[in-house]
C-alpha positions as CSV (number, residue, x, y, z in Angstrom):
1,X,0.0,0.0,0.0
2,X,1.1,3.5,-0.6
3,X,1.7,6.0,2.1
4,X,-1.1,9.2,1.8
5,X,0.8,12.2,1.1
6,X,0.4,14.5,4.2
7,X,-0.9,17.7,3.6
8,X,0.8,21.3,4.1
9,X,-0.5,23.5,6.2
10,X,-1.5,25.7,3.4
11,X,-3.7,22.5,1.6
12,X,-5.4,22.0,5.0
13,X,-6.6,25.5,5.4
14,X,-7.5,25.8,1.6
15,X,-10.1,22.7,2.2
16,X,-11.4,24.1,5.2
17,X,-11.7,27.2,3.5
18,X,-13.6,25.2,0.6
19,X,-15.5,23.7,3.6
20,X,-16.7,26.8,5.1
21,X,-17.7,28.3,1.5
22,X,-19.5,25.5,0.4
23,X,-21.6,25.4,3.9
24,X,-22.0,29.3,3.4
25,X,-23.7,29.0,0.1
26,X,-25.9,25.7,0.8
27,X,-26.9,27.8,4.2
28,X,-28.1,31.2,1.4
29,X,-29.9,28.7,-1.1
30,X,-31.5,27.5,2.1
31,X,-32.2,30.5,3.5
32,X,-33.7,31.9,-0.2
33,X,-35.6,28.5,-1.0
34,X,-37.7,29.1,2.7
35,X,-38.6,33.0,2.3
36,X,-39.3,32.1,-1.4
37,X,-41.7,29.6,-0.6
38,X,-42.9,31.3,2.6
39,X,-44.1,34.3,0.4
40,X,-45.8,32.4,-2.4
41,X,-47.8,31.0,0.2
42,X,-48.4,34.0,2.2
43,X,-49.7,35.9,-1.2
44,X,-51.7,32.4,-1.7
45,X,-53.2,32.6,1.9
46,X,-53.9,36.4,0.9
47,X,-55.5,35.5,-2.7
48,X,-58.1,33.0,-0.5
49,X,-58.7,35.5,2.1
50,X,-59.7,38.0,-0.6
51,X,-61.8,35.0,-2.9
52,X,-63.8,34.0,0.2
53,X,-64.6,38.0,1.0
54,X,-65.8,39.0,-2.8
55,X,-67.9,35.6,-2.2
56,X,-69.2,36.5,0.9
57,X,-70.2,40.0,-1.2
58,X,-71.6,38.3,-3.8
59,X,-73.7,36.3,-1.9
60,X,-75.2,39.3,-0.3
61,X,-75.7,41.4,-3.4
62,X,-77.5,38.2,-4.5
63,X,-79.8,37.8,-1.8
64,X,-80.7,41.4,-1.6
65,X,-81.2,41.6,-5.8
66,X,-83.3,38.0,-5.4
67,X,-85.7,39.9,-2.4
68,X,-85.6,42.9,-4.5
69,X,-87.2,41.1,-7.6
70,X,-89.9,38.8,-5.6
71,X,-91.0,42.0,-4.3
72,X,-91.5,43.5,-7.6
73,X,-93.3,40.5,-8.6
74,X,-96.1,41.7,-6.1
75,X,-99.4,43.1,-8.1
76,X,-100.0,45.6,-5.6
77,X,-95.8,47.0,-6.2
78,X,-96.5,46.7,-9.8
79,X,-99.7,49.0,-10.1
80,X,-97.7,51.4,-7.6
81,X,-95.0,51.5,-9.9
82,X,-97.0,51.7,-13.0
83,X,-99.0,55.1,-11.6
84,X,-95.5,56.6,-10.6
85,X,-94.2,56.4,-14.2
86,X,-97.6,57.8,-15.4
87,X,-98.4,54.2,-16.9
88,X,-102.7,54.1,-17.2
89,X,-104.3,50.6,-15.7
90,X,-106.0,49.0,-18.1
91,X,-109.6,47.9,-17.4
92,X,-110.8,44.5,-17.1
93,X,-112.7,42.9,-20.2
94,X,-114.9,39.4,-20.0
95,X,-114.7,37.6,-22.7
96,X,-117.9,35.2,-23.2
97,X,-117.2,32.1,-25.5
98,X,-120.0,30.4,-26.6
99,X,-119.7,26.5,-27.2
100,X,-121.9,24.9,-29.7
101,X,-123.8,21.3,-28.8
């Protein structure tokens, strides 16, 4: 077997140095992966928030628009709004059919 070739003083410190800037950089990419993910979720968080508000809205402006149009279904709203807009009621007619035996 061969005898390992110690190392200088000098090669040492150079691998350590490697050491320490390899640690460094995995330690950044670490750092940058967690904040980057950590603020895609926080504007995702913030993107549901605001979804589940405007459908909350909606919901409302629904149900007061539904109310709103079953009251106007109402004969006694329509004639009401009829006069305001000048509209004239119409009378009632019969009409008589006659059936033949």
């Amino acid at each position: 077997m061969a005898k390992k070739k110690r190392l200088s003083k000098a090669e040492k410190q150079k691998r350590e140095n490697l050491k320490w800037v390899f640690m460094f950089v995995i330690l950044v990419l670490t750092i940058t992966v967690y904040l980057a993910a950590f603020i895609e979720l926080d504007k995702t968080q913030a993107s549901i928030d605001f979804n589940k508000k405007t459908l909350v809205k909606l919901n409302e402006d629904l149900t007061i628009k539904r109310n709103s149009i079953e009251r106007m279904k109402r004969a006694d709203i329509i004639s009401k709004r009829a006069k305001e807009i000048g509209l004239v009621s119409s009378n009632p007619e019969t009409i008589t059919i006659k059936i033949n035996d």
